[in-house]
matplotlib code that plots the C-alpha trace (Angstrom):
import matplotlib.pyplot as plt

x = [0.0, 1.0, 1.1, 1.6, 5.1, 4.2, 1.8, -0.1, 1.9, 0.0, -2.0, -3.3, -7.0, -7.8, -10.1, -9.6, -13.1, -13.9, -17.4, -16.3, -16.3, -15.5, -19.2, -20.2, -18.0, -19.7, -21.7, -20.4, -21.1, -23.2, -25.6, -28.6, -32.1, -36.2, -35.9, -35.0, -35.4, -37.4, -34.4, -35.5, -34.5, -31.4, -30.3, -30.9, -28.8, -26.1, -25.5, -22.7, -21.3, -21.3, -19.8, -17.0, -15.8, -16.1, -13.7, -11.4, -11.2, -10.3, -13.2, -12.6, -14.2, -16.1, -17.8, -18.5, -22.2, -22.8, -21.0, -22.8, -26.1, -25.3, -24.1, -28.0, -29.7, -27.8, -29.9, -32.9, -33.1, -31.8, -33.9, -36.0, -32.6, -30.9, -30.8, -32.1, -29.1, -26.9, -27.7, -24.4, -22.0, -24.1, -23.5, -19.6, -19.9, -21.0, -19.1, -16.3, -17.4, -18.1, -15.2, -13.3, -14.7, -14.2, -10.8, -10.2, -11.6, -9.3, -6.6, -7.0, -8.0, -5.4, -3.4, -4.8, -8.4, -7.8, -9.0, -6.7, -8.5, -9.7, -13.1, -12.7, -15.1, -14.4, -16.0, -17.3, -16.6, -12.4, -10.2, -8.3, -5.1, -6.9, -9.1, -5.3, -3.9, -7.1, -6.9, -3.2, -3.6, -6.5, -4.4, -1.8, -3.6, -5.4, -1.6, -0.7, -3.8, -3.7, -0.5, -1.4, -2.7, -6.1, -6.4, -4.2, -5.8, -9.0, -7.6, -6.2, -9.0, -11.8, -9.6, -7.9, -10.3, -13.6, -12.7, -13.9, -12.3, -10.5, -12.2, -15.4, -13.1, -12.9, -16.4, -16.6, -14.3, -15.1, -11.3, -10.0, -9.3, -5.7, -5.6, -7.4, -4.6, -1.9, -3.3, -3.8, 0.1, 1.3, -0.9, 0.6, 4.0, 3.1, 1.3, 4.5, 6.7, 5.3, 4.4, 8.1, 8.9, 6.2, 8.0, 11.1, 9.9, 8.8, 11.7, 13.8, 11.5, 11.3, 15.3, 15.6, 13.3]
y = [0.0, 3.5, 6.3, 9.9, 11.6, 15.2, 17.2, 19.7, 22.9, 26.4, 27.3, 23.7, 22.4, 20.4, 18.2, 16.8, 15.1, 12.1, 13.1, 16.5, 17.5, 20.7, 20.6, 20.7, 23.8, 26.6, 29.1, 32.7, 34.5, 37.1, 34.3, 35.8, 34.2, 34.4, 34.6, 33.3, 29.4, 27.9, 26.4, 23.3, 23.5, 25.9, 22.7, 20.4, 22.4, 23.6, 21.3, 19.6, 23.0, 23.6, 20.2, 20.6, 24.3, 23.4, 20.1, 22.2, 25.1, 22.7, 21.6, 18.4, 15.1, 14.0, 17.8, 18.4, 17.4, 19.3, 22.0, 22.0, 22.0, 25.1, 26.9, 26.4, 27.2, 30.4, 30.6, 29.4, 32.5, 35.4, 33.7, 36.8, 38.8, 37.0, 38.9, 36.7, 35.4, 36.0, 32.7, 31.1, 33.8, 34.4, 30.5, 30.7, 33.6, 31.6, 28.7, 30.9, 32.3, 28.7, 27.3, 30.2, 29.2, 25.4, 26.1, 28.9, 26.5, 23.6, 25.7, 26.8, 23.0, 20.2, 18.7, 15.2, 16.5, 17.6, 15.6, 15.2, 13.0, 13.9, 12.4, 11.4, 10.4, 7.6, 7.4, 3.5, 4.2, 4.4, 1.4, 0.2, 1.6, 4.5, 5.6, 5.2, 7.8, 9.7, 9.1, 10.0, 12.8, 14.2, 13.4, 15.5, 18.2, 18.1, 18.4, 21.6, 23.5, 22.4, 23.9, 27.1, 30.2, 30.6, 33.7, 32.3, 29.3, 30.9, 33.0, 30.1, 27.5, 30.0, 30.9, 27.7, 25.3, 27.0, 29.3, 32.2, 35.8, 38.1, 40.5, 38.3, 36.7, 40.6, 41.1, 37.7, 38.8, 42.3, 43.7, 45.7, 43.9, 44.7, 43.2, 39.7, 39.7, 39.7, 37.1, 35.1, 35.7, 34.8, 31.7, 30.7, 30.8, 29.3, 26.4, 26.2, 26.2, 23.0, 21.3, 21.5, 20.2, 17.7, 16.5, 16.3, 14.5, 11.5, 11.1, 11.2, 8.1, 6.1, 6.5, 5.2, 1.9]
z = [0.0, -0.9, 2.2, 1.2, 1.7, 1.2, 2.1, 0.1, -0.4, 0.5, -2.5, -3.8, -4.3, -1.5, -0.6, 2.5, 3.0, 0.8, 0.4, -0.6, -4.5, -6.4, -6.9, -3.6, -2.5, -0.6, -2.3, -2.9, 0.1, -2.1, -4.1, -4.4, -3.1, -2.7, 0.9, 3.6, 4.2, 7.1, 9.7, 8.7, 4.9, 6.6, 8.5, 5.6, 3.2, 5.1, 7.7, 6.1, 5.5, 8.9, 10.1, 8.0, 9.1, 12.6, 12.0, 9.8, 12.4, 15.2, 17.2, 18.2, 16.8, 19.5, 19.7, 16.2, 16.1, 19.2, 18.1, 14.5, 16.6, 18.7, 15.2, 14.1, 17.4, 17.0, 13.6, 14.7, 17.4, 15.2, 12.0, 11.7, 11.4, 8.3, 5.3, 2.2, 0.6, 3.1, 5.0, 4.2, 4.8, 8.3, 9.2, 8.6, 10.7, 13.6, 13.1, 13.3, 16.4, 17.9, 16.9, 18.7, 21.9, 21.5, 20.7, 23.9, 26.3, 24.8, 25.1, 28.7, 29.6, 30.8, 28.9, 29.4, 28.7, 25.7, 22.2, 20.2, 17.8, 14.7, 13.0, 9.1, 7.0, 4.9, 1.3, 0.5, -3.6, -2.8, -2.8, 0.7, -0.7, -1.9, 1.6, 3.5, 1.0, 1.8, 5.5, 6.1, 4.1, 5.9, 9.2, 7.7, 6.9, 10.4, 12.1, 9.9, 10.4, 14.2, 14.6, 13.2, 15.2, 14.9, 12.8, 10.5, 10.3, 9.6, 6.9, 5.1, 5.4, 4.7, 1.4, 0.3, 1.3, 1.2, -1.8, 0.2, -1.6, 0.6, 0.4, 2.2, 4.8, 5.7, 5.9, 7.5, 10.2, 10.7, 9.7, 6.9, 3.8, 4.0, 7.5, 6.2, 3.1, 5.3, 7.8, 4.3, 3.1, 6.7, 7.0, 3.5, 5.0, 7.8, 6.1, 4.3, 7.2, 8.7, 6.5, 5.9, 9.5, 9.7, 6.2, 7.9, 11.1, 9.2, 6.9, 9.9, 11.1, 8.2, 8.4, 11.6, 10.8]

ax = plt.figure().add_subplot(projection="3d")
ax.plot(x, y, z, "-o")
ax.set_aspect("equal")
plt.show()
């Protein structure tokens, strides 16, 4: 079987979920729309959406479904409030916001009471050799961004993963657009950076065995 040596360098397509496709990537944060859906058809469209941000921002495996649940209880009480068409860019903006919480609290808690597991979602159409490639190189991808601050982190997953402009990520976060392009270059070299040392690490492994 085949394991992946590299990682992805800073500025690729990913696609770090198996059930994920180019088709399926989020909306622009602009699309235009009728109106606002009821939170049912909210949930059903954008749960997956949601799922995936939290678990790319860092929440931890075993929180993501309660996490994705408090992300659209938020939405159910300020329903009234969403602008039509704006549901999606209003949904990152909470997950956001929750994940930033998750990741404070994980940050001030103990060591040993933190997850450090991630959840992966494994795609039944791949064959075995295939899903390890996928699985090792969502487990790498999972160590870079959880080494990253988490501005920077943001920055790069709501751009390179997400395909979300600049210029939204600004709006998104409430900073100048300036501000949001340089978190984006310095996420970039950070991305870079260690991916680089992660790269290292496991050659110097496979050496030793």
């Amino acid at each position: 079987m085949s394991v992946p040596s590299t990682l992805p360098s800073a500025g690729a397509s990913f696609q770090d979920d198996a059930s994920a496709s180019s088709a399926a990537r989020a909306p622009a944060l602009e699309a235009a729309a009728d109106g606002v859906p009821d939170l049912r058809t909210l949930f059903q469209r954008h749960y997956g959406l949601v799922w995936r941000l939290l678990r790319r921002f860092g929440v931890p495996a075993a929180e993501l479904d309660d996490q994705a649940q408090e992300v659209f209880w938020v939405a159910a009480r300020r329903l009234a409030d969403l602008q039509p068409g704006r549901e999606t860019a209003f949904l990152y903006g909470v997950a956001l916001r929750v994940a930033s919480n998750v990741m404070r609290r994980e940050k001030a808690a103990p060591p040993s009471a933190r997850s450090e597991q991630f959840e992966t979602l494994v795609d039944p159409q791949p064959s075995p050799e295939e899903q390890l490639d996928q699985h090792q190189a969502r487990k790498l991808l999972d160590q870079v961004l959880g080494s990253m601050p988490l501005e920077l982190r943001t920055a790069f997953v709501l751009f390179e993963l997400e395909g979300i402009s600049v210029s939204e990520i600004a709006e998104l976060e409430g900073i100048p657009v300036g501000t949001a392009s340089s978190r984006l270059r310095r996420a970039r070299q950070e991305f870079s950076a260690i991916s680089k040392r992660l790269q290292a690490a496991r050659a110097a492994r496979g050496a030793r065995r």
